[in-house]
C-alpha positions in Angstrom: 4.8 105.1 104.8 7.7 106.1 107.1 9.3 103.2 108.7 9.0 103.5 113.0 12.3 105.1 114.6 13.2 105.0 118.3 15.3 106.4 120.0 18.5 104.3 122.2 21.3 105.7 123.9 24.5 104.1 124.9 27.8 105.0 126.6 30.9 104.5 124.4 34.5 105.4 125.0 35.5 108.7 123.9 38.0 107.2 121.5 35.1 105.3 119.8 32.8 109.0 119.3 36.3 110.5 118.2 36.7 108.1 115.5 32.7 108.0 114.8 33.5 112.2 114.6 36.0 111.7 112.3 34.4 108.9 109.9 31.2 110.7 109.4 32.9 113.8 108.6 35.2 111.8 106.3 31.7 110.5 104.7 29.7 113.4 105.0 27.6 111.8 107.2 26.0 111.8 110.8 26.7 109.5 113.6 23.5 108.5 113.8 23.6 107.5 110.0 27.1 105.4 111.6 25.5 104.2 114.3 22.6 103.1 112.3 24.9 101.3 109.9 27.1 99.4 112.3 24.0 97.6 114.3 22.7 96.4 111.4 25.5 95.0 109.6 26.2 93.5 113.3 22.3 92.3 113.6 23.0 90.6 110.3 26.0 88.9 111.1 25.3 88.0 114.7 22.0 86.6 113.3 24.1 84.3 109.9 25.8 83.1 112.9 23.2 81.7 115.3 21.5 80.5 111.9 25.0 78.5 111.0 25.4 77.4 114.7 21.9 75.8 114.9 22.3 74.4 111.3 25.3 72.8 112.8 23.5 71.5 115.9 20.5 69.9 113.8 23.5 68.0 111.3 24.1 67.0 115.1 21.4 65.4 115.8 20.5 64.0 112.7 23.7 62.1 112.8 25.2 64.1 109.7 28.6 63.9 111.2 32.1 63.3 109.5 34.7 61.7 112.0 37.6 63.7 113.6 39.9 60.7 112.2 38.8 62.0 108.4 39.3 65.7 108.9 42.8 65.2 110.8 43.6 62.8 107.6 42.5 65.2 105.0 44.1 68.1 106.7 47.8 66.9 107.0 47.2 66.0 103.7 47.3 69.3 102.3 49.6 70.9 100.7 51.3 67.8 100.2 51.6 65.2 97.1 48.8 63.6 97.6 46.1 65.9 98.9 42.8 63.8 100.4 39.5 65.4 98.8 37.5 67.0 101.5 35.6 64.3 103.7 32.1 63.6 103.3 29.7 63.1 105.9 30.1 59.2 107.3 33.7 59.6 106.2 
């Protein structure tokens, strides 16, 4: 079975169509198949990120923190002599 379509419009700058114009000629391939593409590789993305941002918020609160002290030490050390090995959390 067919997945469900609908149907959304937006306004986008003229530039923007002319280059979408362009690409999917270049491809072979409709706008709507561009269109298509670009929200859902931005869906995905925009999705990873919320993901990794609450991830981060939940180390948070379950105190899984390394201090700013250990990252400031570990980053001047690079590229130097005597590089520090990445901090671990408590660190």
């Amino acid at each position: 079975m067919a997945e469900a379509l609908k149907t959304v419009t937006a306004q986008l700058p003229v530039a923007l169509v002319d280059r979408m114009d362009e690409m999917a000629t270049r491809l072979d391939r409709s706008k709507q198949w561009l269109v298509r593409k670009a929200v859902v590789a931005y869906m995905a993305r925009a999705e990873r990120e919320r993901q990794m941002i609450q991830e981060g918020l939940d180390d948070v609160d379950a105190g899984r923190l390394i201090s700013m002290d250990a990252m400031e030490r570990w980053a001047d050390s690079l590229g130097t002599e005597n590089e520090l090995p990445l901090p671990k959390v408590g660190d």
